[in-house]
C-alpha atoms as a printed R data frame, in Angstrom:
    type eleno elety resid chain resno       x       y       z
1   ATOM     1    CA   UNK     A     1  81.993  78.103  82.839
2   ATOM     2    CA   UNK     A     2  82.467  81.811  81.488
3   ATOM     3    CA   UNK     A     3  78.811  82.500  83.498
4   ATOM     4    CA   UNK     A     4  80.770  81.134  86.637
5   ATOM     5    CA   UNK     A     5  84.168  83.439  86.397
6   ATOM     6    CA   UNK     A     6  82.258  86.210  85.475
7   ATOM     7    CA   UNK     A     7  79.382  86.096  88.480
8   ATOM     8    CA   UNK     A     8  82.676  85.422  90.966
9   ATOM     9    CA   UNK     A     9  84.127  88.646  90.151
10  ATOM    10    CA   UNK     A    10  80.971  89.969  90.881
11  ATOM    11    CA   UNK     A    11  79.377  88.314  93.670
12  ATOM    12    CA   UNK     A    12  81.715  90.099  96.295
13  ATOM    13    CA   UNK     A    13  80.360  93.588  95.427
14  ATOM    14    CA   UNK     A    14  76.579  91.925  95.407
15  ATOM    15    CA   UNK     A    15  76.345  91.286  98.637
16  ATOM    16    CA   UNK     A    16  74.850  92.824 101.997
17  ATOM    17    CA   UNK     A    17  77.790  95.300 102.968
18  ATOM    18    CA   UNK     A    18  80.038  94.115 100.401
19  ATOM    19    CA   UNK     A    19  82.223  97.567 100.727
20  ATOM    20    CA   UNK     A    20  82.474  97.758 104.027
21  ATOM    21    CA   UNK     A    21  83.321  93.991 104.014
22  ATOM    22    CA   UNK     A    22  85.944  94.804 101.712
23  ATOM    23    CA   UNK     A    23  87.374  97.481 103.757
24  ATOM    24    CA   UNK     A    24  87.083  95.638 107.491
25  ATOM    25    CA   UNK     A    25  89.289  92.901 105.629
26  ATOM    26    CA   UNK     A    26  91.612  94.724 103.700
27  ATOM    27    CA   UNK     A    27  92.489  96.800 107.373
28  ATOM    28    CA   UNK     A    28  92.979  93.354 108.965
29  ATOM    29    CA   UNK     A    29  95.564  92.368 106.261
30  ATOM    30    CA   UNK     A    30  97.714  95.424 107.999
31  ATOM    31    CA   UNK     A    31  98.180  93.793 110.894
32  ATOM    32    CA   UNK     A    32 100.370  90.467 111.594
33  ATOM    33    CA   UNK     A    33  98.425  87.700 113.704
34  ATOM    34    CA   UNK     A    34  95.306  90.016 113.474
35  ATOM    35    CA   UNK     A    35  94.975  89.385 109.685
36  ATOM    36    CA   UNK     A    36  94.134  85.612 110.582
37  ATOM    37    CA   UNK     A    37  90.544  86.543 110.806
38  ATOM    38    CA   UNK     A    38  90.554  88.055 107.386
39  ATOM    39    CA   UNK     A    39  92.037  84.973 106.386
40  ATOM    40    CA   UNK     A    40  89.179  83.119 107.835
41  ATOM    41    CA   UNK     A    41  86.661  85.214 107.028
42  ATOM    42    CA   UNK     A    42  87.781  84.344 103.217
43  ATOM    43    CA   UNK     A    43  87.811  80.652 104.144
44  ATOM    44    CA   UNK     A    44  84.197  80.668 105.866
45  ATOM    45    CA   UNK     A    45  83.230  81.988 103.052
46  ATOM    46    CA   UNK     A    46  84.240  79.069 100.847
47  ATOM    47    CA   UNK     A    47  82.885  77.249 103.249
48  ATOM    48    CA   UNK     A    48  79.275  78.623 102.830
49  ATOM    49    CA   UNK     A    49  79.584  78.475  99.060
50  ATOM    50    CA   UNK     A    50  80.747  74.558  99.498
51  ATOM    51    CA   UNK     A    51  77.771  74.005 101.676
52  ATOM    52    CA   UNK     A    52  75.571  76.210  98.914
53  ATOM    53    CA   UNK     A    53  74.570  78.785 100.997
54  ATOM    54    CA   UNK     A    54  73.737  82.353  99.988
55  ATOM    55    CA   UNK     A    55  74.598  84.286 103.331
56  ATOM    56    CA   UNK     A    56  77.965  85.656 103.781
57  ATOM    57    CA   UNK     A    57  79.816  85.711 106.935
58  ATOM    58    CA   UNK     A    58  79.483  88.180 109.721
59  ATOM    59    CA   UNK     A    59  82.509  89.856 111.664
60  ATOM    60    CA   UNK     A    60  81.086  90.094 114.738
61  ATOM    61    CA   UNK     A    61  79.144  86.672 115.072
62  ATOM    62    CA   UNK     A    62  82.652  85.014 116.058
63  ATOM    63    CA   UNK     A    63  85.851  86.089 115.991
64  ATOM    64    CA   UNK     A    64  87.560  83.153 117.337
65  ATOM    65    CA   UNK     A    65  86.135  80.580 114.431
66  ATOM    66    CA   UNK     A    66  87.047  83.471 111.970
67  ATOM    67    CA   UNK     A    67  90.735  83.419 113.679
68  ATOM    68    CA   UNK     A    68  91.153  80.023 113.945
69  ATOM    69    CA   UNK     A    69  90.322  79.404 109.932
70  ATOM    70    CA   UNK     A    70  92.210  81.545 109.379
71  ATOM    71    CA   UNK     A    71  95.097  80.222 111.285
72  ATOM    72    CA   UNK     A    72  94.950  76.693 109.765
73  ATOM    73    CA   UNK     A    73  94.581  78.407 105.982
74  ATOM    74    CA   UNK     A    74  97.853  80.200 106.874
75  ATOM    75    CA   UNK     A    75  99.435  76.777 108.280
76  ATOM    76    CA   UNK     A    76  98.385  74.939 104.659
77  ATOM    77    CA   UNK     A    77  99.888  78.140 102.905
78  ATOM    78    CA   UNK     A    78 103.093  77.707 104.357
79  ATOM    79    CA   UNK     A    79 103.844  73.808 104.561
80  ATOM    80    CA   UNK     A    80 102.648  73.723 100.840
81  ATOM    81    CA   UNK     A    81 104.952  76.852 100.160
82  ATOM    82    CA   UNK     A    82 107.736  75.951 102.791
83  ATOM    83    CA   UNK     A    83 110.009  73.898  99.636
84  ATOM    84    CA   UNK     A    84 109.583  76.964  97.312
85  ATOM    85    CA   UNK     A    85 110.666  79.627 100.030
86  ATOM    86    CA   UNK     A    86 113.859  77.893 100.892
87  ATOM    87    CA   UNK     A    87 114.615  77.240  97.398
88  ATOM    88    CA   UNK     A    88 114.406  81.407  96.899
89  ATOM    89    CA   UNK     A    89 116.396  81.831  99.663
90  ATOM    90    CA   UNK     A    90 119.185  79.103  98.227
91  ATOM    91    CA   UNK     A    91 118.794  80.517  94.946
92  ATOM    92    CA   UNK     A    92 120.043  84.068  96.236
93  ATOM    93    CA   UNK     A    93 123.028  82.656  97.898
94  ATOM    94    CA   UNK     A    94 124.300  81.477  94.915
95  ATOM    95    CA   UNK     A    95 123.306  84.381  92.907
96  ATOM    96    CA   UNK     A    96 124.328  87.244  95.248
97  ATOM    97    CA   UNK     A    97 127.137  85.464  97.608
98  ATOM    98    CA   UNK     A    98 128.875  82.787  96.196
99  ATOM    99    CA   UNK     A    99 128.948  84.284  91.782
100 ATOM   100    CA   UNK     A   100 130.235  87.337  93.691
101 ATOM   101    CA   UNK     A   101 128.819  89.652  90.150
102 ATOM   102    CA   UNK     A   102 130.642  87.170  87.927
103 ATOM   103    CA   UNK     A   103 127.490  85.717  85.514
104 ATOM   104    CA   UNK     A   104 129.795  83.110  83.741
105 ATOM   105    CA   UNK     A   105 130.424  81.270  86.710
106 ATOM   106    CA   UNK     A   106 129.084  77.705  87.769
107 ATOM   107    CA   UNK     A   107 127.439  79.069  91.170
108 ATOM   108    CA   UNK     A   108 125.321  81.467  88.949
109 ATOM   109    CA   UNK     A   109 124.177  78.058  86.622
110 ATOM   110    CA   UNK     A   110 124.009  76.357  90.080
111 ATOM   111    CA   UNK     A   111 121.216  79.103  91.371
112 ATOM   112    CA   UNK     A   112 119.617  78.994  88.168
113 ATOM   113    CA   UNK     A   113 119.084  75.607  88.296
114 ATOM   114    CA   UNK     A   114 117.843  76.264  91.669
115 ATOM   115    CA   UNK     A   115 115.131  79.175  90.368
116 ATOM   116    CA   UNK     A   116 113.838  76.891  87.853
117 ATOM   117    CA   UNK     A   117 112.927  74.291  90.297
118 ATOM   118    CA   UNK     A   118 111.621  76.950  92.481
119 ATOM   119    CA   UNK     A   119 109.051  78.091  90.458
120 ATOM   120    CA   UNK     A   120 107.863  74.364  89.360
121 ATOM   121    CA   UNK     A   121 107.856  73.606  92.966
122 ATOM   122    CA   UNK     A   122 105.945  77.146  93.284
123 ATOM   123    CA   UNK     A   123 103.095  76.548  90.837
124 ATOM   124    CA   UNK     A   124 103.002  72.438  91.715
125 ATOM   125    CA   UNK     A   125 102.008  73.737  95.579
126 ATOM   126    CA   UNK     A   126  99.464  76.644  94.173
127 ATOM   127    CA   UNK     A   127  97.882  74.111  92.067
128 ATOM   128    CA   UNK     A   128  96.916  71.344  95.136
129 ATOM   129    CA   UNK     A   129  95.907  74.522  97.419
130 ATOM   130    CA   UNK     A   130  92.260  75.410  96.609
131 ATOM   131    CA   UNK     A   131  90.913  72.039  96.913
132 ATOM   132    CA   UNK     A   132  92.980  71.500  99.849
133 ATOM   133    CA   UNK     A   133  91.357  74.337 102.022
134 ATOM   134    CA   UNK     A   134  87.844  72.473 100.469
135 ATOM   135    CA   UNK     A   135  89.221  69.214 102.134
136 ATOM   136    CA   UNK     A   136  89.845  71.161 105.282
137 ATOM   137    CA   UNK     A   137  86.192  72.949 105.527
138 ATOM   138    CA   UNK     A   138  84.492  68.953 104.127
139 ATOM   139    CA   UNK     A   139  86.445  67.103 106.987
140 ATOM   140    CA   UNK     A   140  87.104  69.713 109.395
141 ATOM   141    CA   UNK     A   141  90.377  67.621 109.804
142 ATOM   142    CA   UNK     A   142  93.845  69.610 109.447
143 ATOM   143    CA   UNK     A   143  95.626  66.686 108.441
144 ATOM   144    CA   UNK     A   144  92.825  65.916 105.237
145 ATOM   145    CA   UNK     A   145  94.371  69.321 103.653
146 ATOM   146    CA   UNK     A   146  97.678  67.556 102.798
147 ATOM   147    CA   UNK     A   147  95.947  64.246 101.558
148 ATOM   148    CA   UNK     A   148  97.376  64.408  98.304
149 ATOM   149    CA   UNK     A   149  95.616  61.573  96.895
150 ATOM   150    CA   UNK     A   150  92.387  62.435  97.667
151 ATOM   151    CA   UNK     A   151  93.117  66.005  96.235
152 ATOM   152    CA   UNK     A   152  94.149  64.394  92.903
153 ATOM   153    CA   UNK     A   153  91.127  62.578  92.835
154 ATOM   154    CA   UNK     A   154  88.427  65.585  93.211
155 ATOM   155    CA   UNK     A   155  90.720  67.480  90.601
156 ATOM   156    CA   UNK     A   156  90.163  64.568  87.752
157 ATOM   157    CA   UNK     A   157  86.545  64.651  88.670
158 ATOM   158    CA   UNK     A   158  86.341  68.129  86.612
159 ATOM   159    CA   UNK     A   159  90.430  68.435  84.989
160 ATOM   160    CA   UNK     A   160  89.522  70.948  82.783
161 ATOM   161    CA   UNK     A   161  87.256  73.245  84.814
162 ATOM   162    CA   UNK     A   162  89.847  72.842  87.348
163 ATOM   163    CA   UNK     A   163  92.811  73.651  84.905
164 ATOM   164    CA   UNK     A   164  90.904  76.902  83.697
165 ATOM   165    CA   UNK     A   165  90.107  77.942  87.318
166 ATOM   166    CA   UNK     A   166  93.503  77.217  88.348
167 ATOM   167    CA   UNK     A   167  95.066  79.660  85.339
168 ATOM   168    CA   UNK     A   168  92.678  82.393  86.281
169 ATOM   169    CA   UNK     A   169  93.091  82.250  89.848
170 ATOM   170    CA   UNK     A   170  97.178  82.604  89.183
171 ATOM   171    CA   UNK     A   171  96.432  85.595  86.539
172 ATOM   172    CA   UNK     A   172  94.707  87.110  88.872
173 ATOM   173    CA   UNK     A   173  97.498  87.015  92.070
174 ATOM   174    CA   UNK     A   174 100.251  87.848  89.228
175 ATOM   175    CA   UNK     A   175  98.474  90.647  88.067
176 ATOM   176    CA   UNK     A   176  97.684  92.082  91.481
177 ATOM   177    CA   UNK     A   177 101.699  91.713  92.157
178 ATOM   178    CA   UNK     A   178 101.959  93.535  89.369
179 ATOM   179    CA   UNK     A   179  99.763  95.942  89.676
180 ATOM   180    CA   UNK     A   180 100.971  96.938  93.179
181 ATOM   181    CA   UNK     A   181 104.596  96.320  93.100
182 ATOM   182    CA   UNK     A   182 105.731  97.497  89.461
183 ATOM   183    CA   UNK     A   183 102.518 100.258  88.497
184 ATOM   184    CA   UNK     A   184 101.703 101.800  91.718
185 ATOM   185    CA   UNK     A   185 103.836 104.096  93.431
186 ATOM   186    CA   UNK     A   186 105.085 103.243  96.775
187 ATOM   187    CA   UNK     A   187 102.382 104.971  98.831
188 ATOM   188    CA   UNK     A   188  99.220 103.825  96.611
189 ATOM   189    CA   UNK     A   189 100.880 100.591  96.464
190 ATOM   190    CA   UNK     A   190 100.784 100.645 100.677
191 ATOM   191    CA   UNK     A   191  97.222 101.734 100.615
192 ATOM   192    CA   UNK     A   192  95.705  99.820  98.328
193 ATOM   193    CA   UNK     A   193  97.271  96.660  98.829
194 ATOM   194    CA   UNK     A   194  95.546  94.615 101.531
195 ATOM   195    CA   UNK     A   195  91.614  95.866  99.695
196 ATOM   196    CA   UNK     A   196  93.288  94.421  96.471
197 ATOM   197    CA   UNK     A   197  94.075  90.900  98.074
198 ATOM   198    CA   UNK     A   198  91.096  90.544  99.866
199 ATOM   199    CA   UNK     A   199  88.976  91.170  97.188
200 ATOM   200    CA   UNK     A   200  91.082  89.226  95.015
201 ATOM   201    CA   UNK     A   201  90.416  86.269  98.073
202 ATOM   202    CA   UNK     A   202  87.088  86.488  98.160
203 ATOM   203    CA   UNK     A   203  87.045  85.952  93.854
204 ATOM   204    CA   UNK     A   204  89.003  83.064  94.253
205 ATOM   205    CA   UNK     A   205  86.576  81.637  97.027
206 ATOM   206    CA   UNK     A   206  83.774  81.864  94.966
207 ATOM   207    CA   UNK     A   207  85.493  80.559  91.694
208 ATOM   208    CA   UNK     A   208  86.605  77.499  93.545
209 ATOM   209    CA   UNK     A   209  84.241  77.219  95.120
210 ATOM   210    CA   UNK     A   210  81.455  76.581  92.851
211 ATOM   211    CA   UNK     A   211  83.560  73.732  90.934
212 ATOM   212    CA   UNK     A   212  84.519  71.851  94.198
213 ATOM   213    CA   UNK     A   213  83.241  67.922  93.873
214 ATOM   214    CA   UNK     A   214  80.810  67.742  97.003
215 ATOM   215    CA   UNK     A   215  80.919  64.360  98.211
216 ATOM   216    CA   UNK     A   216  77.218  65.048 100.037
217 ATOM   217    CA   UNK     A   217  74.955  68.127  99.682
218 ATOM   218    CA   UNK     A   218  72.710  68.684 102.957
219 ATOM   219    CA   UNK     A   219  69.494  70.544 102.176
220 ATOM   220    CA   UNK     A   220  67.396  71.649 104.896
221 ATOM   221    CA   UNK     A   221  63.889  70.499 104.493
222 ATOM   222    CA   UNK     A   222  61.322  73.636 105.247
223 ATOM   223    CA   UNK     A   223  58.382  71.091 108.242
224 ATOM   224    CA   UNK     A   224  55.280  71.941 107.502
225 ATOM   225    CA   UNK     A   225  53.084  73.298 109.970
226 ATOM   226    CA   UNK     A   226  50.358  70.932 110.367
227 ATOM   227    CA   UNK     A   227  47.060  71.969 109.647
């Protein structure tokens, strides 16, 4: 399992282009609607890793499928994160509005309360997502990517490589929020930003990818010519 974390960090600077891979997707992240197809192009690459192949998505082959993946990724994202965003939103009510800078008061143990169940809401959603973009690319039905059940199920196929992949892929988000928001100044912080996540994408593609339970493998069989 350490062979796999290690090789996913470094599989995205292996490959064919890798830095100017990097750098096409990081741009994209810049831009609202256009950073779908970074999005997807992340995606289709967990795709190819699900299906066990070694060539890596091109930009140019088609934009629309890249777009489109990514759309639907960003659609999972949100109506898994949709609790946890209103709950931040509630929780600063209470906090800023309603304690009005009074910290002994029972609308600041009120949006306490609230932030607690945020963030168990927060990592519950993170924790169904990866396999639930693998449900997506194995069915190639939207709706499969909220089938909670069947999520469960592929998860206590492999509980603790899951678990450890889970914990790494958070430590590494956190620790790029970190990085970026708290150690780098504000212009660094702006530049580097979308390169950082979509590397960071691509690591967590190929670490979830490579633990995902395949219900069927499909291997091409090479014909031979006949003699």
């Amino acid at each position: 399992m350490k062979r796999k974390i290690i090789d996913a960090f470094k599989s995205p600077l292996k490959e064919k282009n890798a830095a100017m891979d990097i750098i096409i997707g990081g741009l994209l992240l810049y831009f609202p609607v256009v950073q779908f197809i970074s999005f997807g192009y992340i995606v289709k690459k967990l795709q190819y890793i699900i299906a066990m192949e070694k060539s890596t998505p091109k930009w140019d082959d088609n934009l629309k499928e890249l777009f489109l993946l990514g759309a639907k990724a960003c659609a999972i994202l949100l109506v898994f994160m949709i609790l946890p965003l209103l709950l931040t939103f509630l929780e600063g009510f209470f906090v800023s509005s309603l304690t009005q800078g009074k910290i002994w008061s029972i609308f600041f143990l009120k949006g306490q309360v609230i932030g607690l169940l945020k963030s168990v809401l927060f990592f519950l959603a993170f924790f169904f997502l990866p396999f639930s973009f693998c449900l997506l690319l194995e069915t190639k039905i939207l709706r499969s990517a909220f089938d909670i059940r069947e999520i469960l199920e592929r998860i206590l196929l492999i509980p603790r490589e899951y678990l450890l992949i889970y914990i790494v892929i958070m430590a590494l988000y956190l620790s790029s929020f970190i990085l970026i928001i708290l150690l780098m100044n504000w212009v660094a912080a702006l530049l580097l930003a979308g390169f950082i996540f979509f590397y960071v994408g691509l690591v967590a593609a190929n670490l979830v990818g490579k633990i995902f339970p395949r219900k069927m493998i499909t291997i091409p069989l090479q014909q031979k010519n006949p003699s």
